[in-house]
C-alpha positions in Angstrom: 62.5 47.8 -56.8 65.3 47.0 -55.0 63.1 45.0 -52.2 62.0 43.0 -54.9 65.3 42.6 -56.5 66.4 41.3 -52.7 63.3 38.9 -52.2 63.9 37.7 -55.9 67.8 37.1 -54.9 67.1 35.6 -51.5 64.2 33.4 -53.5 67.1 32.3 -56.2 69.7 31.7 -53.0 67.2 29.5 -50.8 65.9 27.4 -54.2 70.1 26.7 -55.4 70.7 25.8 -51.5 68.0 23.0 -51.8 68.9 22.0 -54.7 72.5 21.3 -53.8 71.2 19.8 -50.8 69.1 17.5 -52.6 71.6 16.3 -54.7 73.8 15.7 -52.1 71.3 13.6 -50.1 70.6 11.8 -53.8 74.3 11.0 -53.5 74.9 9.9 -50.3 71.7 7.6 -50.9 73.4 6.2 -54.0 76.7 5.5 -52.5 74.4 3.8 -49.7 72.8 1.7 -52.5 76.2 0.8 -54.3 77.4 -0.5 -50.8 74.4 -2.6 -50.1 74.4 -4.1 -53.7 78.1 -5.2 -53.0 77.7 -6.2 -49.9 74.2 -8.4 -51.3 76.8 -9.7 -54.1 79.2 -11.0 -51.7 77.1 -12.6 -49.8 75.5 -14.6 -52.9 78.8 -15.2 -54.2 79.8 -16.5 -50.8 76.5 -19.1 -50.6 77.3 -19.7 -54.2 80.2 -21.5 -53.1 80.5 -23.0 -50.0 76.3 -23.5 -49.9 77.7 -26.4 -52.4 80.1 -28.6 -53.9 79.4 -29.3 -57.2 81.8 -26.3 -58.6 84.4 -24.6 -56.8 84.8 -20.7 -57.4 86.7 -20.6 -60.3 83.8 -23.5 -61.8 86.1 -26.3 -61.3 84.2 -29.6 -60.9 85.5 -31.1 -57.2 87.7 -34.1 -58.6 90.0 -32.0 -61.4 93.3 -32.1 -61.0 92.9 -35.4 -58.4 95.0 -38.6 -59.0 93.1 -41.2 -60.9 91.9 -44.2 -58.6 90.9 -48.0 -59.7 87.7 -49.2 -58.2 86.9 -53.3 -58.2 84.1 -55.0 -58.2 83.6 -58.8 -57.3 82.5 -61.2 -59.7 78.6 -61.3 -60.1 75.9 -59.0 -61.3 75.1 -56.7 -58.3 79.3 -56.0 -58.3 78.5 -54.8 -61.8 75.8 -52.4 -61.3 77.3 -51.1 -57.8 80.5 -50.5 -59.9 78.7 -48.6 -62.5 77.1 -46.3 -60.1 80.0 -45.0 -58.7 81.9 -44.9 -61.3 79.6 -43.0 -63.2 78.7 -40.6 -60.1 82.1 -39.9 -59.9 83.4 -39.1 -63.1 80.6 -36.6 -63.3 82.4 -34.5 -60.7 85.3 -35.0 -62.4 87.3 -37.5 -60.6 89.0 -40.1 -62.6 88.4 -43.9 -62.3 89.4 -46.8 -63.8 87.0 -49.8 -63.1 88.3 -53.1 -62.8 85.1 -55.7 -62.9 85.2 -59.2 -61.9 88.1 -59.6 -60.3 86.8 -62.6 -58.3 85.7 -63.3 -54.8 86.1 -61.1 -51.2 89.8 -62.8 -51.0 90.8 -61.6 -54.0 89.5 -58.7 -53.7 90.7 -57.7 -50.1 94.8 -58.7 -51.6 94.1 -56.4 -54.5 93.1 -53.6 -52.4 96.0 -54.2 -49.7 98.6 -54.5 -52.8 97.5 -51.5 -53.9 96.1 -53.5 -57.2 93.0 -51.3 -56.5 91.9 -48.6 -54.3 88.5 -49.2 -53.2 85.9 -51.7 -54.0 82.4 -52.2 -52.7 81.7 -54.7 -49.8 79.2 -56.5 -47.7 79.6 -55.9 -44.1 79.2 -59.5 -42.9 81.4 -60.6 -45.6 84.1 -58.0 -44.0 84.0 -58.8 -40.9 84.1 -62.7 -41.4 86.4 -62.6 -44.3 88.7 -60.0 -44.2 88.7 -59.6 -40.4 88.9 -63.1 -39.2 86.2 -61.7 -37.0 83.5 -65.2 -36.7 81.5 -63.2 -33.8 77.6 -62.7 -34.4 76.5 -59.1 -33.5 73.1 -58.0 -32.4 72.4 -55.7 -35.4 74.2 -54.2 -38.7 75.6 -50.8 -36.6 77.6 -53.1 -34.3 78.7 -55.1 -37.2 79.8 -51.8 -39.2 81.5 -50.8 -35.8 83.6 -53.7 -35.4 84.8 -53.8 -39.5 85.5 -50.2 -38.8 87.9 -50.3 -36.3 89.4 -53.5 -37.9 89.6 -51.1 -41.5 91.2 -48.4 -39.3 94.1 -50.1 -38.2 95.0 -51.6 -41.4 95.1 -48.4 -43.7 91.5 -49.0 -45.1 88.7 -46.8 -44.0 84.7 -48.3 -44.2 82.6 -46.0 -45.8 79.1 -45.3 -44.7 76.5 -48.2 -45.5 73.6 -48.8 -47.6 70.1 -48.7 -46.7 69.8 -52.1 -48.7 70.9 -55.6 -47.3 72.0 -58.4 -49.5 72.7 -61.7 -47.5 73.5 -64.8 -48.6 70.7 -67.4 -48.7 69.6 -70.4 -50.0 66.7 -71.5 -52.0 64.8 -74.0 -53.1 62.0 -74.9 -56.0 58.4 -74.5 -54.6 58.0 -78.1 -55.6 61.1 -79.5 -53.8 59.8 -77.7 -50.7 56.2 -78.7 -50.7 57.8 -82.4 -51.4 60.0 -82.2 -48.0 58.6 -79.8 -45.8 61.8 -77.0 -46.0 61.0 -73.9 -45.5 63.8 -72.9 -43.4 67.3 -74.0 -43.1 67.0 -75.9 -39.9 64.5 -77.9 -42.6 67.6 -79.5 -44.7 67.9 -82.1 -41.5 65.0 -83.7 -43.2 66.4 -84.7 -46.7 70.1 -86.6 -46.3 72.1 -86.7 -49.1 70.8 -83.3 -50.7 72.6 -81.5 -53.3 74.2 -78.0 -52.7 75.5 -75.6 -55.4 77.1 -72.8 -54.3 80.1 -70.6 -55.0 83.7 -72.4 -54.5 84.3 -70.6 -51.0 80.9 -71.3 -49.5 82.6 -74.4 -48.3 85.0 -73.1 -45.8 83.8 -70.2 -45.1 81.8 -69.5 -41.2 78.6 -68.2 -43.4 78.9 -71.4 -45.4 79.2 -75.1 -44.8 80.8 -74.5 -41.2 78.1 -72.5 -40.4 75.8 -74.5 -41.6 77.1 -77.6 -39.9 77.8 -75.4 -36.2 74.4 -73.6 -35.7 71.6 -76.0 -37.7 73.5 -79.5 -37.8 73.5 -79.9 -41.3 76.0 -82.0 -42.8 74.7 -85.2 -44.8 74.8 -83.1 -48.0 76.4 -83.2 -51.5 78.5 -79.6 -52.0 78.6 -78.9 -56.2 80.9 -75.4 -56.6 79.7 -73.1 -59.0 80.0 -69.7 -60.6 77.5 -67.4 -59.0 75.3 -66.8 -61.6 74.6 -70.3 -62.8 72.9 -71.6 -59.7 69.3 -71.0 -60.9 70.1 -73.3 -64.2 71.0 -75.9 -62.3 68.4 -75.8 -59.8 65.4 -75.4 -62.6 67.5 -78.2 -64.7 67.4 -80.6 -61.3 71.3 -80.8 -61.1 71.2 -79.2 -57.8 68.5 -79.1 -54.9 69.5 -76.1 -53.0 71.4 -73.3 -54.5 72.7 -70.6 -52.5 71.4 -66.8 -54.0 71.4 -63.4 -52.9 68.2 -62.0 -51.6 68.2 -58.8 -53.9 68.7 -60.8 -56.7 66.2 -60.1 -59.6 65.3 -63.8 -60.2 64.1 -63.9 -56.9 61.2 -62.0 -57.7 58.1 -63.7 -59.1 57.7 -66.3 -56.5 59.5 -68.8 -58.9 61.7 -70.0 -56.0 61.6 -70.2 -51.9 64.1 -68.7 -49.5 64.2 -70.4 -46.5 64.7 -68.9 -43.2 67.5 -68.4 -41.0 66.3 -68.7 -37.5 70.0 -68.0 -36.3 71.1 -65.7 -38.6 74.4 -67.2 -39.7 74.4 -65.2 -42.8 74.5 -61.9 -40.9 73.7 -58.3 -42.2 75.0 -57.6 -45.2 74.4 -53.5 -46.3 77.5 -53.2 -48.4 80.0 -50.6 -47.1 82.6 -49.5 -49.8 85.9 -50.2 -48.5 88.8 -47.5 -49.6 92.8 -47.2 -49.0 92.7 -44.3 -45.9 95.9 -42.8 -48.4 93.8 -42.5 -51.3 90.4 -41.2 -49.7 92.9 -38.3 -48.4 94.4 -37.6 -51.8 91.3 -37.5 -53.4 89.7 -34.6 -50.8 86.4 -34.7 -48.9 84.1 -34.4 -52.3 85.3 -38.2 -53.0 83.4 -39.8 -49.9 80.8 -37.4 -50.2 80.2 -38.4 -53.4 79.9 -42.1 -53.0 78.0 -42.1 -49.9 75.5 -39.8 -51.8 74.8 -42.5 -54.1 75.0 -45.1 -51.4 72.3 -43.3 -49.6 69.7 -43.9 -52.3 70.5 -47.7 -52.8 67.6 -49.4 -50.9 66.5 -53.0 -51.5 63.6 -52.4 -54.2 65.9 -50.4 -56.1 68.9 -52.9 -56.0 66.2 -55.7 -56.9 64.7 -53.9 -59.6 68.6 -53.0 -61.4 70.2 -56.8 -60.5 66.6 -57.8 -62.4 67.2 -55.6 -65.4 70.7 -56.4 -66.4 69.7 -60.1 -65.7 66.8 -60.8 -67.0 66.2 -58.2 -69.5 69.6 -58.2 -70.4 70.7 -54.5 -70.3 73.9 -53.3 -69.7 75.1 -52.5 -66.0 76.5 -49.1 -67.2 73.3 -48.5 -69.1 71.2 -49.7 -65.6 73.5 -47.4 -63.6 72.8 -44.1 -65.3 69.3 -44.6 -65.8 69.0 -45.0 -61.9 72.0 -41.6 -61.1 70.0 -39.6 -63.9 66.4 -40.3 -62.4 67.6 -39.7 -58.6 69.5 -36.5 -59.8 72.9 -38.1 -59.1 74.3 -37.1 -62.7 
């Protein structure tokens, strides 16, 4: 009996000693579990916020707590709709703007920005460079252009922003029926009809990308200059008070073949991507999500698209701020 009391006992011993053992193993497998689901939590909450920017940790969007800024525009539709989409792309990550639209021309708008009127507004490079830098040089293509306004921006407290797929130069058109009638299809054309009549915005007429340039690369000068307000140059051409009327080549009117652009062998309108142009000061106070944030909406801006919104706010008469977020919410900008 007592041998089998002894195996039983030794049988009772060995079973408690794996079963102590097995727990313990269970343990040390579930601290070993614990560690790896902290260490997996870490490393998502790590991702979680620097993989983006749209929330810090604490689910802050990136512009809270930033000073409020004043963005311009220029005076004609395009300046609208570029306004809108920034604005509107930027208060959604919380930054605070205060839009002032139609401000007037490049020269007002470069002594706004410089007296601190405003703090950024959105430019054409070409327009920069001849404008606001003095700088009447023609480059071989838009990233030498951008490069020259840059260092020009730099060393005057602004700072150029990266550039738009989309280009917007100045032109000038004409009625398919005025150019059949006089054989212009280009500018170099205009030689051919003395005495024709040119509406235009105020500063075409002294600026290098204007009558001077027109005058210095094609010889044209027997012409009669009318000023007007951008924006009013297709009445007067379709109600024959003007013959030529300068236009932007992303402007929605343009499209339907109800006017010709001529061509600009020499290129004395330039490239023209727009680059928005902000005080260095304030693109520092408002952090890196600022610039990103613009440039991500600059990024998607190509020439169809600009087209297609100038079109829609002026011939089917919607709203720029309704145009803009239509375009941000369908490109996943809002």
């Amino acid at each position: 009996m007592k041998g089998h009391t002894d195996v039983k006992q030794g049988t009772l011993r060995t079973l408690l000693m794996a079963m102590v053992a097995l727990v313990l193993a269970f343990g040390l497998a579930a601290c070993g579990d614990d560690d790896s689901s902290s260490s997996s939590s870490s490393a998502d909450t790590s991702a979680s916020t620097t993989g983006g920017t749209e929330t810090s940790a604490d689910g802050a969007l990136p512009g809270e707590g930033k000073p409020a800024v004043t963005l311009g525009t220029k005076n004609f539709t395009e300046q609208f709709v570029l306004g809108q989409l920034y604005k509107q792309a930027l208060e959604a990550r919380g930054f605070r703007v205060n839009l002032k639209e139609n401000i007037g021309s490049t020269e007002i708008a470069d002594r706004a920005l410089r007296s601190g009127q405003i703090d950024l507004y959105p430019e054409y490079i070409g327009i920069f460079d001849n404008v606001v830098a003095g700088d009447t040089r023609t480059y071989p293509d838009v990233q030498a252009a951008y490069d020259a306004g840059k260092a020009y921006a730099e060393r005057n407290g602004f700072t150029l922003l990266p550039l738009t797929p989309f280009t917007d130069v100045d032109a000038l058109a004409v009625t398919p029926e005025y150019s059949e009638r006089n054989g212009v299809r280009s500018v170099a054309d205009l030689t051919k009809v003395p005495g024709f009549r040119l509406g235009a915005a105020p500063e075409f007429r002294r600026r290098a990308t204007g009558l001077p340039g027109l005058a210095r690369a094609y010889g044209v000068r027997d012409l009669k200059f009318s000023p007007l307000t951008i924006g009013l140059q297709y009445d007067a051409i379709d109600n024959g008070k003007i013959d030529v009327a300068q236009v932007f080549t992303t402007d929605g009117k343009l499209e339907g073949g109800r006017y010709v652009v001529l061509t600009d062998p020499k290129n004395i309108f330039g490239f023209q991507n727009v680059t928005p142009v902000v005080s260095s000061r304030v693109l520092e106070a408002e952090g890196p999500a600022f610039a990103e944030t613009i440039d991500a909406v600059s990024q998607k801006l190509t020439t169809e698209a600009m087209q297609r919104m100038n079109g829609a706010v002026d011939l089917d008469k919607q709203s720029p701020a309704e145009v803009a977020k239509t375009y941000l919410e369908a490109n996943g900008l809002l």
